[in-house]
Structure formats: C-alpha cells, structure tokens
N, C-alpha and C positions, 0 to 999 in steps of 0.2 A: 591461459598461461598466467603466473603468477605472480607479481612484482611487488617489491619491498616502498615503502611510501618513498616519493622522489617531490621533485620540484618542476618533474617531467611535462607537464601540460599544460606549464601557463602559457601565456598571451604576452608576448611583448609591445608593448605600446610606445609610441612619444610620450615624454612626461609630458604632465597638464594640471593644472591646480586641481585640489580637493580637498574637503572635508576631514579633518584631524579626527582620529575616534576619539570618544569621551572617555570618562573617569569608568572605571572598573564596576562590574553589578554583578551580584551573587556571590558565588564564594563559599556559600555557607550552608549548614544542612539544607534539603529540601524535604519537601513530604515524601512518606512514602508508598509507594504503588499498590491501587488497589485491585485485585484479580480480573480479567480479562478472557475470558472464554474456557478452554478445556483444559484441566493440567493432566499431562500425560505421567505414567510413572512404570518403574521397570525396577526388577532385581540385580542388583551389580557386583559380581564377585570378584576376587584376585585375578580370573583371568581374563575382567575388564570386558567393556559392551560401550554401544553406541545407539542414543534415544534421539529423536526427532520431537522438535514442538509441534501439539496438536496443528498449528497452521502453517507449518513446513518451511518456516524462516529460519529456523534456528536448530544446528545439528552439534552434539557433543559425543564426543568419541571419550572414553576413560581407559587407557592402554593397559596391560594387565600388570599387574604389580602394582597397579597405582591405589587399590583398597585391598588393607588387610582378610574382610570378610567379607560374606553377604551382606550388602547397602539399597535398601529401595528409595532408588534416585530417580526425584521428579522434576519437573519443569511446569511449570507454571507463569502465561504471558500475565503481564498485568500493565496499569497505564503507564505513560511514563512520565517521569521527575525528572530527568537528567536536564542539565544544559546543556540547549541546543542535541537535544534526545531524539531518534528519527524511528518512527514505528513505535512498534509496542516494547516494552524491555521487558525483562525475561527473570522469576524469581525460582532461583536452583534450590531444592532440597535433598537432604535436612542440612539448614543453615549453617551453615559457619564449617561445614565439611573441609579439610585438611588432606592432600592427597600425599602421598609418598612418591608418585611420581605426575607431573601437572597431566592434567586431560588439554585437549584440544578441544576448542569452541570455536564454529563459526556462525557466523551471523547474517543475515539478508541487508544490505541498505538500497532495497529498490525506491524508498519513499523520501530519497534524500535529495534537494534542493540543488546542487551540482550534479552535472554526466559525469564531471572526474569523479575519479575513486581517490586520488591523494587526499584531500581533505577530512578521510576518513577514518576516526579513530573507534577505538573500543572502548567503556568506561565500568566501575563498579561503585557500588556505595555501598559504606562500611556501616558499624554498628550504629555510629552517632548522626549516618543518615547525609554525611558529604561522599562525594563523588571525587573520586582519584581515576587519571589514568590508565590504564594498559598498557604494557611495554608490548614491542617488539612485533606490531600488530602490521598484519602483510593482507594485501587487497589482491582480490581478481578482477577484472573490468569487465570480463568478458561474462559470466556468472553473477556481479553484482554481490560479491560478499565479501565479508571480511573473517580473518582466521587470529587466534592468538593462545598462546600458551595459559590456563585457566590453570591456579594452583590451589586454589579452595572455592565455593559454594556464598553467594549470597544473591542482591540484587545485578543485572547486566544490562547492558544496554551499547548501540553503534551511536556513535555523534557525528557530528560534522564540525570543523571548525568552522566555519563562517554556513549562517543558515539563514534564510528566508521563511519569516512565518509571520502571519494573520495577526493581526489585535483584537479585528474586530470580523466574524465572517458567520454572520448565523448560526450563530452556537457552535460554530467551527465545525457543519455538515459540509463544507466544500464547495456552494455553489453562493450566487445571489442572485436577485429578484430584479428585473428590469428598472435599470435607472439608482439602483443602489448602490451604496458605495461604502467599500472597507480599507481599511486602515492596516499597513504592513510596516515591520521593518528589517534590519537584518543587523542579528546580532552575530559577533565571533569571540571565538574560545582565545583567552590569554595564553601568549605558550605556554606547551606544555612541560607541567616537570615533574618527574616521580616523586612521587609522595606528598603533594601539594594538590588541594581540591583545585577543581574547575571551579573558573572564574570565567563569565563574561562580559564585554564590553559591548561601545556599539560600532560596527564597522565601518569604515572607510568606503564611503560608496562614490565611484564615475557618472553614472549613469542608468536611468530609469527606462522600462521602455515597456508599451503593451505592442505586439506583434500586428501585423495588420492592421489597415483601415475600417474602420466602422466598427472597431470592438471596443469602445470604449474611451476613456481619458485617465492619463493618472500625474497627478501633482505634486512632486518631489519636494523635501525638506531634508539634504541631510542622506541619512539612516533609514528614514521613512518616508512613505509617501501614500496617498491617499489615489485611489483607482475606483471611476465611478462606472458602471456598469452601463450601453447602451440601452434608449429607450424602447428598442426593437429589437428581435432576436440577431442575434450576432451571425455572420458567415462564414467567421469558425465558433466552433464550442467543442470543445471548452475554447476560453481565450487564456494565452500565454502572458502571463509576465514576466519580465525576465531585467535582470539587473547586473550591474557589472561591479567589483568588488575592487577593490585595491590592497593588495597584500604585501603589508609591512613599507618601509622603503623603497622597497624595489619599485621597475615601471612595471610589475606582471600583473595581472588581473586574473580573477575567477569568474563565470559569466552563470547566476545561481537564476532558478525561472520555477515558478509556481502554477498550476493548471486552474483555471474557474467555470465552473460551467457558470452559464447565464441563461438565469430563464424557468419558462415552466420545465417539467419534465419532458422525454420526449422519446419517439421510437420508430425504427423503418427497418421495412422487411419486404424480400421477392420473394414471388413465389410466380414460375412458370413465367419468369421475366415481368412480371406485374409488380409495381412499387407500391405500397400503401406505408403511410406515414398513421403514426400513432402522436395525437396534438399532447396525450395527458398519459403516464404509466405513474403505475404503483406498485409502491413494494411493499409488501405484506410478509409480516413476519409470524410466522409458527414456534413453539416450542422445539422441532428438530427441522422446520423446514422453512424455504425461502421463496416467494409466491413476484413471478415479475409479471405484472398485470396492463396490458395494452389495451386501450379503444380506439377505433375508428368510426366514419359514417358508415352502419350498418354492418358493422362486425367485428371483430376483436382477438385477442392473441394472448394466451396466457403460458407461461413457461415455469417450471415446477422445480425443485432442487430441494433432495434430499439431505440440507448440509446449512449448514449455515456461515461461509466463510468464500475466503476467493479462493479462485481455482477452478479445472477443466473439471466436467462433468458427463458424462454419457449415457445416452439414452437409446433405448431398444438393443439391437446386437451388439452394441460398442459398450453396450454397462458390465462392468466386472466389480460382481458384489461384495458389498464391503465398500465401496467406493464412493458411494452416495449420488443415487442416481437424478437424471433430470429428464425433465418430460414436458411438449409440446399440445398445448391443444388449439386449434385455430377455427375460428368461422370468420368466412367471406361473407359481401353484401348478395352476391348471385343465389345466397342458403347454400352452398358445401361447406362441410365438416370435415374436418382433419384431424386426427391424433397421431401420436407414435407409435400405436399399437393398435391390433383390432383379430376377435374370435373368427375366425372362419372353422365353422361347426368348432370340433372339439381342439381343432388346432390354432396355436398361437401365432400370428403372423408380426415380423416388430422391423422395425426401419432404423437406419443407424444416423446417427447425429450427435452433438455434443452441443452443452452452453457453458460458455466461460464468463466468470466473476473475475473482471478484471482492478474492481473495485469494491471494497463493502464499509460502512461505515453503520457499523450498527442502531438501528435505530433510526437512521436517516438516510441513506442512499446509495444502492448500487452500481454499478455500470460497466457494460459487458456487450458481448457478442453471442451468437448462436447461430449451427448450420446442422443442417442433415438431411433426410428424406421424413415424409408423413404419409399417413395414408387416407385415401377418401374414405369416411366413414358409411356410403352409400350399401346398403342390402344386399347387393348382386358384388361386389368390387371383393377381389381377394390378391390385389396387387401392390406393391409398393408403389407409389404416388411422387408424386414431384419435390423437387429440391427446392429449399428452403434456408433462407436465410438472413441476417437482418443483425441488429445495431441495437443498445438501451439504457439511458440515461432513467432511472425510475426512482422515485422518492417516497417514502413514506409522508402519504395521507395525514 
C-alpha cells in the first residue's frame, strides 16, 4: 500500500535536553557521478515504454504521449554526489530530455539509515551540478521504494533527510578489524523547498547506542561519535548501531542504525545436518563472474555466480537462462565431493538450489546466503544428494 509522506511514525518522547544543530553545510554544487556498473538502454516511442536499471533498483515507466518520436533512453547507475544520497543515483539519457507528459520514476531505498520511509525524499541535479528537490514524492513501506512525477532527464538520486554515515570505516568496505574504531555522524537535510538546493546541517542527536553486550563501545559527542570495535569476535555480526535523532521542536524522534561487520571474514554451512564453519572466505572477482571462496580443516566450499551484482541466483533445475546462473562445489574432510551437476553416461543429472547476494560492494565484499541439493561426485552415484545450506560474510583478499 502506498502512502503520501506524513509525520505518521514518530516516537513520542518526554522532553529532555539536547544538542542544538549547528550552522548549515553544503548547499552548493557537488561533484558529479562517475559510472557505476551496466547502463541499460531501450527505444522509446509516442506510445511510451517502461526500462529497468541494470541492478533492479530503479524502474521508469514513459506513458505514451510523453515523446514525440523514437528516443533511445538509457539509464545509467553511477556514484553518488547527493546529500545525504542513499545507494547509487542514477544518470538518465539523453540529457536534458523534456517530456510532454512527465514519466514516472521509482526508486529502491533499501540502503537507507531509517525503517521509516517518511524521511524519504527524491532529488535531481541540474546543469550547474546543485541538487533541488522532487515534489510530490509518495513512499511504499512495504516494497521499500519511492515513486515521483519525473518531467525531464538528468542526474537522480533517493535521500534521506536525517542519515547516519561513516567518516572513517575502511575505505568505506563496511566492516572493521578487531579492536578498531570509526568515526560516524549524522547529518540532516534543511527543509525542504522547491527550487532551492539541498542544504545540510548537523543533527540534533538523543542518544547513541551499539545493541548488545560484548559488541563493542562507542563515545558520543554531539552528532558524532566514535565506536570501537571488540577485541574478539562479536556474538552478533554484524553489530548494530543505532541512534536516536530529534526532529525539529517537536519531542518526536527518528531511531536511524548502521550494520558493521567485525572481523575476519567468515562462513557456515549444513550439510546432512553437519555444521562446518569457514574461519576465512574470499571473494574473487571475474570480468563477468563472482567467486565466494570458503576453507575449512580439510576441506572447502566454493560457490560460483554468473553476475556480478546482488540478487537470487539459481543453480541446476531452478537456473532459467539469461538469468546468471550459480553453482556449488564442495569437499569434505571424510574425501567426498560434491557439485551441482554431474554426467551419468550421456545424460545430464543437476540439483536445484539458489545463492543470494544480499550484499556487494565491489571490490570489497559480499554477503549472502545459499541452499539447494548437490550431488556426490562418486563413480557409481546417479542420484541427487543431500541438502545444503549455509551463511557468507567474504572479502576480497
């Protein structure tokens, strides 16, 4: 269901002292975004079409009327510039396009800093490389996107107003190293008003907090605060941060939380109700393909993905091509072998399963799940094999 932005989900609190926001920051051009994975593109005539970005965050519908002639309209993700910007923003061609009647754009904010979706706006930047608002921009909570009237073609992007982000976090791969500590704070957007660039300030924070015992410390200042990672691996990971926001005069709060893994990489999988943990995994990157590399004492686990991006994946019966498939190969410490496929004489035998990329950060590190069936690789065996499943935190080596 789909609800117009409200004021519906704050938090009512007792008043209590805090922290005044500071003086205003930004405002003013930013850089702009440099390309980001696949740009998709499509012929668009008077009676109007609908493209998908290459990584399935972002859908624009063009209703028909809305271009006079055939238009090859593309999409292209690229980093993002915006303030307080969430994912990748998105670069529409051919620039500066003009519609006769507005297209419809919606947008993914699964990567956003709040569960509410109120705080959720849409943003564009213009020629001179400032960022103006979106009107009239409606959220879904339940889907996680946001939708808005799109009347010409340039850079796009979802924001937050109030957002929780890193200063300092390993090159900003998402995780850190036992005993290390990074630096956060949390900035929000000035109201907004049409036709006036986004401005940030620093916001109004209650209250700091890592969730659990034993995962850590973190030091408030304000807007920021400094979180130092446990000397030992944590008993949860990732560990949660989470912060509570004060919004405006009012006594309502936003409660905004950050994910960190801590630690080496890691990995655990059953098989035939047997747990084996992987102490160390790697992600290994290909030109079209994504390698999630597990070890154990005396055996190992590798899992295969024809894709390089998040999202489900299927392997053996459950691959439908075009779809970029994924695939299992396992050895135990006992010497059996496992794959998701295997010749019996001239015929093909394959097992069904899927791996999901629940995370990718290119370059640095994955993290996902996997299940299905495998089969024992043994001479005589022409049967599907035991169920299979398992957990992976993996980083590039």
């Amino acid at each position: 269901m789909k609800h117009y932005l409200t004021a519906a989900f704050l938090f009512f609190l007792s008043a209590c002292k805090t922290q005044d926001p500071g003086p205003s920051t930004g405002g003013g051009p930013t850089d702009v975004g440099n390309p980001q994975g696949e740009v998709v593109s499509q012929v668009v005539g008077a009676s109007g079409g609908t493209l998908e970005s290459s990584d399935g965050s972002v859908r624009l519908e063009i209703p028909a009327g809305a271009l006079s002639s055939d238009t090859r309209i593309s999409i292209q993700p690229i980093s993002n510039e915006a303030p307080n910007g969430v994912g990748l923003a998105y670069r529409f061609l051919p620039d500066g396009t003009q519609f006769h009647k507005p297209a419809r754009l919606t947008m993914s904010f699964r990567g956003a800093s709040s569960a509410a979706y109120d705080p959720i706006r849409i943003a564009f930047q213009d020629k001179d490389a400032f960022w103006y608002p979106a009107e009239e921009v409606s959220a879904n909570g339940d889907t996680r996107e946001v939708t808005v009237s799109m009347p010409h073609f340039s850079d796009w992007s979802v924001v937050e107003m109030q957002q929780l982000e890193n200063i300092h976090l390993q090159g900003d791969k998402g995780f850190l190293d036992l005993g290390e500590s990074a630096e956060f704070q949390v900035l929000e957007l000035e109201p907004l008003t049409p036709g006036k660039p986004l401005k940030r300030r620093p916001a109004t924070v209650r209250m700091w907090e890592v969730t659990g015992s034993g995962n850590g410390t973190i030091q408030a200042n304000g807007n920021s605060a400094v979180y130092t990672a446990p000397t030992t691996l944590p008993q949860q990971n990732p560990v949660v941060i989470t912060v509570e926001v004060k919004l405006g005069s009012s006594v309502a709060h936003l409660v905004l939380s950050k994910e960190i893994f801590v630690g080496a990489s890691s990995g655990t999988f059953f098989i035939d109700g047997q747990r084996y943990t992987c102490t160390k995994v790697n992600l290994v990157e290909d030109d079209n393909w994504l390698s999630i590399d597990g070890g154990f004492p005396g055996g190992g686990i590798v899992l295969e993905i024809q894709d390089k991006r998040t999202g489900t994946f299927a392997f053996g019966q459950n691959w439908v091509p075009g779809s970029g498939a994924g695939g299992v190969n396992l050895s135990l410490p006992d010497g059996r072998h496992f794959e998701h496929y295997k010749y019996c004489g001239d015929d093909l035998l394959m097992t069904k399963g899927k791996i999901t990329i629940e995370r990718y950060k290119p370059g640095n590190y994955a993290i996902g799940s996997f299940s299905g069936n495998v089969i024992h690789l043994h001479q005589d065996n022409c049967s599907i094999g035991p169920l299979i499943s398992g957990t992976f935190f993996a980083k590039v080596p």
